[in-house]
N, C-alpha and C positions, 0 to 999 in steps of 0.2 A: 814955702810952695806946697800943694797938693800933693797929694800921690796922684799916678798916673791911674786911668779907669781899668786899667789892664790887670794893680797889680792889687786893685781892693776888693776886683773881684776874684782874683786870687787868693790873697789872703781873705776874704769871706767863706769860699770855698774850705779851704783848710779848716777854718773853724765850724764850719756846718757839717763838714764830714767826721770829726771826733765829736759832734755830739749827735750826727746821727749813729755810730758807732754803739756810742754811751746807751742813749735809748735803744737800740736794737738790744744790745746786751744785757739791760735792765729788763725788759718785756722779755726776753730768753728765760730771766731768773724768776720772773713771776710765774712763766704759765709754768716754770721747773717745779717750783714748791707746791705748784695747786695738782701735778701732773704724776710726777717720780717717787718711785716706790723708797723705802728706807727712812724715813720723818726725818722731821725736820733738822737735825744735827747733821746727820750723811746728805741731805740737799743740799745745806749750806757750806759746807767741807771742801764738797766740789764743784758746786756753783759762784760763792761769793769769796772765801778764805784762800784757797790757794788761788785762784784766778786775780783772786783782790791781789794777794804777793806778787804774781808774775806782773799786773797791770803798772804797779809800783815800781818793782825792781826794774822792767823795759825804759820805763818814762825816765827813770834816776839815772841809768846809766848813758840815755843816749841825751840826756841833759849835761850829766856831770863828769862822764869820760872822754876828755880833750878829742883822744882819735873819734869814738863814735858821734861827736857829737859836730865836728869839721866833718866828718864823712855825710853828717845827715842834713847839716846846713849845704853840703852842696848837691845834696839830693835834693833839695828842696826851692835851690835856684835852679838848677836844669829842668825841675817839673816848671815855674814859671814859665821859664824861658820855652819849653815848650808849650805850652798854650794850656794848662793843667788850668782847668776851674774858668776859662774864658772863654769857650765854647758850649753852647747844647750837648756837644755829643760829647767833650770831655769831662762834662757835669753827669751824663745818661753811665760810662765807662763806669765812675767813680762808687756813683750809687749801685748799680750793676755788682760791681764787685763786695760792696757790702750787703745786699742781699744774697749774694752766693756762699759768702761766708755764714750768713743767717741761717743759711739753710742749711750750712752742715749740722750748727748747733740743734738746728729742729730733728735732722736725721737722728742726729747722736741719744737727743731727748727719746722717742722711736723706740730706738733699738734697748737703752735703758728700761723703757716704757713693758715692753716685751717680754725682756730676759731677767728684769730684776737685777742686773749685772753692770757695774759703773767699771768698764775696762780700761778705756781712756778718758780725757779729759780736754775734747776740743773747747770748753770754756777757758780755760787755763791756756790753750795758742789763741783763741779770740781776743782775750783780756790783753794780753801781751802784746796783740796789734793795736787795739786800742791804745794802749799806754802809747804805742809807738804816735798813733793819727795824733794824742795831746802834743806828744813832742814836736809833733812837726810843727801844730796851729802854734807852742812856742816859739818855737826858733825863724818865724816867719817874722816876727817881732823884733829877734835879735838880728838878723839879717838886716831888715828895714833901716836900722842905725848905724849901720855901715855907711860910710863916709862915700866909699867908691857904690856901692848899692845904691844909698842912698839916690846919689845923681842919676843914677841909669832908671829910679823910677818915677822923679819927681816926673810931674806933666813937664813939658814944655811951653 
């Protein structure tokens, strides 16, 4: 049987949103190395290597830690279940919020830009949501094959 229209553009959803993620983050680290003082070592330190680590270590654990990874498959049916990705304006939210995050990264760039001073490292909590948005476009998959899932999204 099909899936239900409700739940492909849901899981479409999930998958457009980690790679819009992806892309935002990627375009952060280019205008970073054309932009931020310190060459090219100190850009990539805290732009791509420890962000790369967090982006990994988020994805692995809420993949591969039994608890986080039931807590996040049921985060991820109650976004269904709530109408998450099958609406305009829960598609407008979604994107909304990754732009708002984009923008802190551009702030943070800014103020590096500025002071010459790398103080914190909102690329490294951005990465680490990203890794979080992969895991979910995963576990939308492992969910799907659930027997009891399964039925609740085939069409009718």
């Amino acid at each position: 049987m099909a899936l239900s229209r409700a739940w492909v553009n849901f899981k479409r959803m999930e998958d457009m949103t980690a790679a819009a993620g992806l892309l935002i983050y990627a375009a952060a680290v280019v205008h970073a190395f054309q932009e931020l003082p310190g060459g090219v070592g100190v850009v990539a330190r805290w732009t791509v290597f420890w962000p790369g680590f967090f982006l990994l270590l988020t994805a692995a654990a809420a993949l591969l830690a039994p608890i986080l990874r039931r807590g996040l498959i049921r985060y991820v049916w109650m976004s269904f279940r709530a109408g998450f990705g099958q609406s305009p304006g829960s598609v407008l939210v979604g994107v909304g919020i990754l732009m708002g995050a984009a923008l802190l990264i551009y702030r943070e760039m800014a103020q590096i830009e500025a002071t010459g001073r790398y103080a914190t490292s909102v690329f490294s909590a951005y990465a680490a949501g990203v890794g979080l948005l992969i895991a979910q476009a995963v576990l939308v998959r492992a969910l799907e094959r659930q027997p009891e899932v399964r039925a609740l999204i085939e069409e009718k």
